[in-house]
C-alpha positions in Angstrom: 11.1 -2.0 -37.7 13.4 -3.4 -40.3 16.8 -5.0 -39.2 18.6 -2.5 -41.1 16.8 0.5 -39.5 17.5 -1.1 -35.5 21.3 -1.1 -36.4 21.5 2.5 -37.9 19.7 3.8 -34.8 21.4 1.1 -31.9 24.7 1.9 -33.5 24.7 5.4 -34.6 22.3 6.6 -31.3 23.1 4.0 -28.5 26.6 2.8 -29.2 28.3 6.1 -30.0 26.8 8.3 -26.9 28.5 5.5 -25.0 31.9 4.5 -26.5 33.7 3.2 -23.5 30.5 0.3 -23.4 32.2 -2.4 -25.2 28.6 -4.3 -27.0 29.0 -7.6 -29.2 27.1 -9.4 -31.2 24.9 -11.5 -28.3 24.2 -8.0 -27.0 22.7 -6.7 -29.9 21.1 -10.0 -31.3 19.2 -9.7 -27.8 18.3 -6.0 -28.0 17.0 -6.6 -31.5 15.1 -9.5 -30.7 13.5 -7.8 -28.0 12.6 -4.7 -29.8 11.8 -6.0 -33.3 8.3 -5.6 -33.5 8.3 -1.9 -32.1 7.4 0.6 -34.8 10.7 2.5 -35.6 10.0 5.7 -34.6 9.1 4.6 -31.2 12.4 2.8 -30.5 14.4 5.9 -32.1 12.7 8.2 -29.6 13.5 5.2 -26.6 17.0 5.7 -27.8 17.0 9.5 -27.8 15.7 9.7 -24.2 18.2 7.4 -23.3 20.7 9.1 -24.4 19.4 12.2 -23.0 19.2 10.7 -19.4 21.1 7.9 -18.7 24.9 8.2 -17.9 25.4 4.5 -19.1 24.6 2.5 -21.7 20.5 1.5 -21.2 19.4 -1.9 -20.3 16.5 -3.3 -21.9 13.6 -2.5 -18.9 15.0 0.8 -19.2 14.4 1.3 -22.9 11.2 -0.2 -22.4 10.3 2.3 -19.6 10.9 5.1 -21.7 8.7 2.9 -24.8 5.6 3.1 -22.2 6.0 6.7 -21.1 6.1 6.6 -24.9 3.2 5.1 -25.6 1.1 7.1 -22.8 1.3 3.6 -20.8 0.4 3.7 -17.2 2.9 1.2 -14.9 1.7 -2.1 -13.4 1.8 -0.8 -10.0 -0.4 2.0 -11.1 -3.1 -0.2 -12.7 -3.4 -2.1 -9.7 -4.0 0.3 -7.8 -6.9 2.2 -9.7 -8.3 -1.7 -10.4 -8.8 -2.1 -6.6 -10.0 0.9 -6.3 -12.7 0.0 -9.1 -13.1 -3.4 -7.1 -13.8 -1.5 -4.1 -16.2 1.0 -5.4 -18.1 -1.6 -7.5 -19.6 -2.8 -4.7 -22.2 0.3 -4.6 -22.1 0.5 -8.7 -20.7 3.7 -8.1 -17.5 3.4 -10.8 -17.3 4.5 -14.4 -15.2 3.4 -16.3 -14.7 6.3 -18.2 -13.3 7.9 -15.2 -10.2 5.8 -15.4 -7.0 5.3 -17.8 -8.5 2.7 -20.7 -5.9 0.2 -19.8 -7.7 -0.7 -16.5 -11.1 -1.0 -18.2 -9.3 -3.1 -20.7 -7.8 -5.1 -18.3 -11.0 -5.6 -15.9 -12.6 -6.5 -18.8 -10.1 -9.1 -20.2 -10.3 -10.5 -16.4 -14.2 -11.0 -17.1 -15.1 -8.2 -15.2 -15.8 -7.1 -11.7 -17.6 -9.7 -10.0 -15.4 -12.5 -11.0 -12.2 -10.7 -10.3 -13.5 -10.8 -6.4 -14.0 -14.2 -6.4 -10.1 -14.8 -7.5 -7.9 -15.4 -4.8 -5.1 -13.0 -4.5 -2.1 -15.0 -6.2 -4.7 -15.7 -9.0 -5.7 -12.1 -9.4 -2.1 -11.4 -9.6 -0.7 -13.8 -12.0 -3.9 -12.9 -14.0 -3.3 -8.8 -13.8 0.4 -9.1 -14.3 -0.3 -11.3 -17.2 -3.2 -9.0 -19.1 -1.3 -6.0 -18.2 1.7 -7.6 -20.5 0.0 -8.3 -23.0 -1.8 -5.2 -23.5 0.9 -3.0 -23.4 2.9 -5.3 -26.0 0.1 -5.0 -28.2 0.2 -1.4 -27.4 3.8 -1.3 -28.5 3.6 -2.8 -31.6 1.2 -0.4 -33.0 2.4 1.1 -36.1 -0.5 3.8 -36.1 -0.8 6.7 -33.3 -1.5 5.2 -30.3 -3.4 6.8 -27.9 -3.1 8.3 -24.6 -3.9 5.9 -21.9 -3.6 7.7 -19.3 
């Protein structure tokens, strides 16, 4: 998204649903900073929901919440769930992964797959999910195409 195109749509759609939310020029160098590589229409649909919902003026995890229900993208909490799941029925080879959102295949594989995730202790597996996971959905952000469902 252009600079020009963040200000029409954080002025016009975020600033004036919420007048009384005094926002200065830190604020919104942060916002755009955070949000610049997000395709347009993505961030004006964030906006919308926001304004929709919230009775305040959105904070950044929130606009980025409605971003990943957005972009079909399943939580953190929810990937590690179904990934120990997958660790746990791996050990009969009874898992497929086409049986589960592409973002935890994705991630599994980006981790180097099943067996060595088990031999990672638990703050390594962690660090390590929390860290794919990231990344993956930023990539999944920035998309300018249709992204897929991933759920």
């Amino acid at each position: 998204m252009t600079k020009e195109e963040f200000r029409v749509i954080f002025s016009n759609e975020l600033i004036g649903a919420f007048p009384s939310t005094e926002i200065n020029k830190f604020t919104t160098k942060l916002y755009w900073e955070h949000f610049r590589e997000i395709p347009v229409d993505k961030f004006a649909e964030a906006a919308h929901r926001a304004v929709s919902e919230l009775s305040f003026f959105p904070k950044i995890g929130q606009l980025n919440k409605y971003l990943n229900d957005i972009a079909g993208v399943i939580s953190y909490d929810e990937a590690c769930v179904l990934i120990e799941e997958v660790l746990d029925k791996s050990y009969n080879g009874s898992w497929k992964s086409s049986d589960y959102p592409e973002i935890v295949g994705n991630i599994i594989e980006k981790c180097g797959g099943v067996s060595y995730m088990r031999q990672m202790t638990a703050d390594t597996k962690l660090i390590t999910l929390k860290k794919i996971y990231n990344d993956i959905v930023q990539d999944i952000k920035k998309k300018n195409n249709e992204v897929k469902q991933l759920r």
